[in-house]
ZAMARGU-4260 file (C-alpha; in steps of 0.2 Angstrom, whole numbers, plus 5000, padded with zeros to 4 digits):
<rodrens>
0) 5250/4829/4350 | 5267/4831/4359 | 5279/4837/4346 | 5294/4838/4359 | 5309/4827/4354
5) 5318/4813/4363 | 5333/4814/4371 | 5344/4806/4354 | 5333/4817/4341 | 5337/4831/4353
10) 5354/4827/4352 | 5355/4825/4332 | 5347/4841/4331 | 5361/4851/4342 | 5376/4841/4333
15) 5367/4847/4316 | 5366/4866/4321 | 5382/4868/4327 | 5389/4860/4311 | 5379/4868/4300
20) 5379/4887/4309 | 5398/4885/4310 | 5402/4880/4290 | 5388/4883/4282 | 5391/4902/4283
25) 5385/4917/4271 | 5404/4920/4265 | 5406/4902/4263 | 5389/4899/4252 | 5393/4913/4240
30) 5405/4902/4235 | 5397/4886/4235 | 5386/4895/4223 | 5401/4901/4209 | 5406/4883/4209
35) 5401/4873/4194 | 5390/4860/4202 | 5384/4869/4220 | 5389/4857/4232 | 5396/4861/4245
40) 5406/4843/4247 | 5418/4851/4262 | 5403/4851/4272 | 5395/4835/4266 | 5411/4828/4272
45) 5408/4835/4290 | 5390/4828/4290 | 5397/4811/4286 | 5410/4812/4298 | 5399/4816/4311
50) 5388/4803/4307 | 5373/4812/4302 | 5371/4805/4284 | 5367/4788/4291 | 5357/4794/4307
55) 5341/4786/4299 | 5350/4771/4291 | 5353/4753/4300 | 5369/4751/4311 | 5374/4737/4297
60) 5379/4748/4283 | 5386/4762/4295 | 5373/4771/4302 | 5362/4775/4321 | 5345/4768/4315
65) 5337/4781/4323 | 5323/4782/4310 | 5313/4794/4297 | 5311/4807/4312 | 5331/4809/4315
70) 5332/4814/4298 | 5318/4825/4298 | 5327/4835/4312 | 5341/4835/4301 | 5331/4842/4286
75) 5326/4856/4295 | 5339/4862/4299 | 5347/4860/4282 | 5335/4872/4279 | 5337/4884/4293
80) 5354/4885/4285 | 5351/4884/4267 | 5366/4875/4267 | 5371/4868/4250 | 5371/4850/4253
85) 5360/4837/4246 | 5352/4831/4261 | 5335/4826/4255 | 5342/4821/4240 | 5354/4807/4247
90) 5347/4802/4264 | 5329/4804/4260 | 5325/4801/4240 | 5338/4789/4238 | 5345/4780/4255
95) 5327/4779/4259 | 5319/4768/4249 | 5333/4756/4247 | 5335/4756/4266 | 5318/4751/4266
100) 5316/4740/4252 | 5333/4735/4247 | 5340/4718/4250 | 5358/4718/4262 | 5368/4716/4248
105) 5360/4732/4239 | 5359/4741/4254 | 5379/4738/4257 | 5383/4741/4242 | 5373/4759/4240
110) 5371/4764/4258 | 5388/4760/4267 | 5397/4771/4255 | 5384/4787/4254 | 5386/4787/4276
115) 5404/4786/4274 | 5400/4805/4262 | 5408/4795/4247 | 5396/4796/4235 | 5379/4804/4233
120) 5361/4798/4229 | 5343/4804/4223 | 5328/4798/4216 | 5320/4804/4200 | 5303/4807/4202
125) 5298/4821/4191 | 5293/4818/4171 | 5287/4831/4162 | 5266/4828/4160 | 5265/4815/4173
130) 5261/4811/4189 | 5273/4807/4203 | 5263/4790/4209 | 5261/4785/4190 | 5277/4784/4179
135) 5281/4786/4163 | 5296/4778/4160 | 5295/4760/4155 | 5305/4743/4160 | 5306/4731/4151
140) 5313/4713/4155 | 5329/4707/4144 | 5340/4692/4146 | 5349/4696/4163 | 5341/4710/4169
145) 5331/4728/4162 | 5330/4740/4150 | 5322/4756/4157 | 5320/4771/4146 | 5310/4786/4148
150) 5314/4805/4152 | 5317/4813/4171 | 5318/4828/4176 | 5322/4841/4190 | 5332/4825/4197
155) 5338/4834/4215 | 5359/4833/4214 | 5357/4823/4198 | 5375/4831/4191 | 5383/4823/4207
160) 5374/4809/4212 | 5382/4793/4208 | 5366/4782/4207 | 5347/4786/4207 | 5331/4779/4210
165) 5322/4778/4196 | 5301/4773/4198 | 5297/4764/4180 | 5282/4756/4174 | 5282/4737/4170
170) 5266/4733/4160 | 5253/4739/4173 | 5262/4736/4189 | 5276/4748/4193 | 5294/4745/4200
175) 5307/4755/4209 | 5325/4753/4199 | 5342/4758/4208 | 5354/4766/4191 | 5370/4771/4191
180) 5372/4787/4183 | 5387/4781/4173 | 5377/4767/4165 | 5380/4768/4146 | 5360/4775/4139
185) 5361/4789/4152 | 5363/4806/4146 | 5361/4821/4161 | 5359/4839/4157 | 5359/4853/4171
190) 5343/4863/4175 | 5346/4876/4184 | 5332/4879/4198 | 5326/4896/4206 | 5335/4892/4223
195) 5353/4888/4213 | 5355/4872/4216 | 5359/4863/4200 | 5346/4849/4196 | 5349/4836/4180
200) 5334/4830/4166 | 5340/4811/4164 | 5338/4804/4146 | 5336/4784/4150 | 5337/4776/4131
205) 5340/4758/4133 | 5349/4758/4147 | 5352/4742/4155 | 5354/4736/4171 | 5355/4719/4181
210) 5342/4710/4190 | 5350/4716/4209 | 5343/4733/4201 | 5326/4731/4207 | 5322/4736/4223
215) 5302/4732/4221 | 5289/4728/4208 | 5272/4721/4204 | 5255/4727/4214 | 5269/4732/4230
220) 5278/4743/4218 | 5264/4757/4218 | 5265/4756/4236 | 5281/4757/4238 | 5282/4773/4226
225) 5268/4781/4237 | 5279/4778/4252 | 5294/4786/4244 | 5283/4800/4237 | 5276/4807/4250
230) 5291/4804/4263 | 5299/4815/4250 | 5285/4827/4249 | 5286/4827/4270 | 5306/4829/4269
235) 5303/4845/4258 | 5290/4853/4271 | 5302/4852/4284 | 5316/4862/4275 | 5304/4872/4272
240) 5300/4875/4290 | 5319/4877/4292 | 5321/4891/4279 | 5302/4900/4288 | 5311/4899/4303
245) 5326/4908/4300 | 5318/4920/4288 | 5307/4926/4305 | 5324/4927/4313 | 5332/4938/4303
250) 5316/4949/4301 | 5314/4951/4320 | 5333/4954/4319 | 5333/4969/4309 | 5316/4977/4314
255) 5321/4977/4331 | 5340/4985/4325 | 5333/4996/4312 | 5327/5014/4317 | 5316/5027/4311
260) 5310/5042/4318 | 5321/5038/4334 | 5310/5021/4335 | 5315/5004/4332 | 5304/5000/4317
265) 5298/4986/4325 | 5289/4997/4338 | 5276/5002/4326 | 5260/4996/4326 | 5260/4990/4306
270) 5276/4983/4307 | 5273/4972/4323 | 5258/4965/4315 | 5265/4961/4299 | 5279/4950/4308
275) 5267/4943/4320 | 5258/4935/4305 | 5274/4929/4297 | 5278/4920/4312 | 5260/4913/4316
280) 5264/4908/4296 | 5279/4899/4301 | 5271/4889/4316 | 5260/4883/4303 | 5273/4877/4291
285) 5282/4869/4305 | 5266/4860/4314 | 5260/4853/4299 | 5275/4849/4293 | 5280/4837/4309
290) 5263/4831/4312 | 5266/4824/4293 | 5284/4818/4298 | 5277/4809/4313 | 5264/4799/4304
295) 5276/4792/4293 | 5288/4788/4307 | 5275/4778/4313 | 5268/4770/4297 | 5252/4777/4301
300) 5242/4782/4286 | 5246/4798/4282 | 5241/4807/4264 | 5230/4820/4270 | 5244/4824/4282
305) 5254/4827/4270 | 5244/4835/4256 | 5237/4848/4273 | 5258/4852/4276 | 5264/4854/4260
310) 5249/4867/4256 | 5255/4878/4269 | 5276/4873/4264 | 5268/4881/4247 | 5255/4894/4253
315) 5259/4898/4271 | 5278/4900/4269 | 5277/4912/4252 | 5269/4924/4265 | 5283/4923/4277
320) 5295/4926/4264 | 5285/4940/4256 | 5282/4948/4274 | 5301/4945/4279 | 5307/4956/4262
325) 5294/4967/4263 | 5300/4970/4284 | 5317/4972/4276 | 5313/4985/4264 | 5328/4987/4251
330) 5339/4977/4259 | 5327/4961/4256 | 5332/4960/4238 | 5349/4962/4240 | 5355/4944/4236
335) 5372/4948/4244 | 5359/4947/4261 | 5355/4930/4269 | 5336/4932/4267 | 5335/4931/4249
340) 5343/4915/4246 | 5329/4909/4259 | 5317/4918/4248 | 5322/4907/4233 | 5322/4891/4241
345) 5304/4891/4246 | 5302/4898/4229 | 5309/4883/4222 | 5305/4869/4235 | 5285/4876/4233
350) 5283/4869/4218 | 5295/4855/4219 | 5282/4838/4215 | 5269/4852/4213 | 5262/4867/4221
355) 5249/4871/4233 | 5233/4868/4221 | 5244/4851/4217 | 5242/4847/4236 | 5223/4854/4238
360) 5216/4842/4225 | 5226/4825/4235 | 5218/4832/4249 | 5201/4834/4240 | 5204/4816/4232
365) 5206/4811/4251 | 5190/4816/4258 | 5180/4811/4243 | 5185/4795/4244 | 5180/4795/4263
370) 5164/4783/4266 | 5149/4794/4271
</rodrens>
């Protein structure tokens, strides 16, 4: 498989480093993380200005239509960063689906304003006890529209974001619901997750909305949830990959700076190793994660693929972290110290829409369900 980029993703990928490597500094995310919400909105405005919100999204509400692997080549480098914008959140979770299933008067009315960086969207696929693909929530039809209630939570920028994506059962079908947070019903809370970031549980009780809220239903509504799922679950990998990356980096960085015994540390036999298997660790994260990517670019079925990278975005990148504090003695729990924000954001992002056990048994659901 040729995992080299073409000429426009190459280009997205360069405008995106340089962005986030010049703003997206240590001084500057310390206080991005004392603010009361996390985001860093200066920079989200950058993004937008540079037109990187709407890389993915059609030319019609603003953005390049470069497709799923433009943003993927953003994700990761969101990652590489840790920069505190909700990238996957907006572009991914929530531009996403209604890109892909909205009508053009949805799409312009939630997808020209989140390019322009005026507003901010997610999806909310988490409930507690339940399965990503398989709802809880309800939807009901009322005169003019629907009432959705049911309880989300862990909803990525939910404090900020001006409308979610809401997956909701209707009878046994499901359906895919665009809400505005400030819809009367809708009560957020912040959850505070391991990497920072501020998340939100939304309490949906009655709240209703208006027929051009549906994005899909009926027997395509559990495909359309799967699609959105698992671009999400892709999405995540690759930030992943960003955050293994850079956590290599800085390790080879300071074994090769710190000295002992008149050596480089990195000299030594033990310490060489351990890196080299944090790096062949990272490679992993990174391959699986694109190969993932990829297959979804190209509509190609693609669940194992996905189940195989997000194993090693939850397995293979704890070990990179663990190995890249380890390497860093003290100073790798110093949280003044780049690396341990990395550290908590693979933490956090392992176990977002479950961990690696999670991912083995949809892979061993895949191959069971293989013909013989």
């Amino acid at each position: 498989m040729d995992f080299s980029l073409s000429e426009e993703q190459d280009a997205v990928r360069e405008l995106a480093s340089r962005i986030l490597s010049d703003l997206a500094t240590n001084e500057r995310l310390k206080e991005v993380e004392a603010s009361d919400d996390r985001v860093d909105h200066k920079l989200w405005r950058e993004l937008a200005s540079a037109g990187l919100l709407g890389v993915s999204l059609p030319e019609a509400v603003g953005g390049a239509g470069l497709g799923y692997l433009a943003a993927a080549v953003v994700v990761e480098e969101v990652g590489r960063s840790a920069a505190a914008v909700p990238y996957v959140a907006s572009v991914v979770l929530g531009a996403g689906p209604i890109a892909r299933f909205g009508d053009a008067p949805q799409q312009a009315r939630w997808l020209t304003p989140m390019v322009a960086g005026d507003s901010i969207l997610s999806a909310a696929l988490v409930e507690e006890g339940g399965d990503p693909l398989h709802p809880i929530a309800t939807a009901t039809a009322v005169d003019g529209g629907w009432r959705i209630d049911g309880t989300k939570s862990f909803v990525p920028a939910g404090m900020v974001a001006d409308a979610v994506v809401v997956p909701a059962r209707i009878g046994q079908d499901t359906g895919l619901f665009v809400v505005e947070t400030s819809s009367p019903g809708l009560a957020r809370r912040a959850q505070e997750a391991t990497s920072r970031q501020i998340e939100a549980e939304l309490e949906l009780d009655g709240v209703v909305v208006g027929p051009d809220a549906m994005l899909v239903s009926g027997e395509a509504g559990a495909d359309a949830l799967r699609w959105l799922v698992e671009r999400a679950e892709a999405a995540l990998c690759l930030q992943v990959s960003g955050a293994c990356q850079a956590s290599v980096r800085l390790t080879a960085e300071y074994t090769t700076q710190r000295e002992q015994f008149g050596k480089a540390i990195a000299t030594f036999q033990a310490v060489g190793q351990r890196a080299a298997d944090a790096y062949i660790d990272a490679e992993g994260v990174r391959l699986t994660a694109w190969q993932a990517a990829w297959r979804l670019a190209e509509e190609l079925p693609a669940t194992a693929e996905v189940a195989v990278a997000k194993f090693w975005a939850d397995d293979g990148a704890q070990r990179v972290v663990h190995a890249a504090q380890h390497l860093h003695g003290g100073l790798g729990v110093d949280r003044d110290y780049p690396l341990h924000r990395y550290y908590l954001l693979t933490k956090h992002l392992a176990l977002t829409l479950g961990g690696a056990t999670t991912s083995l048994l949809h892979l061993g659901q895949v191959l069971a369900d293989e013909p013989a």
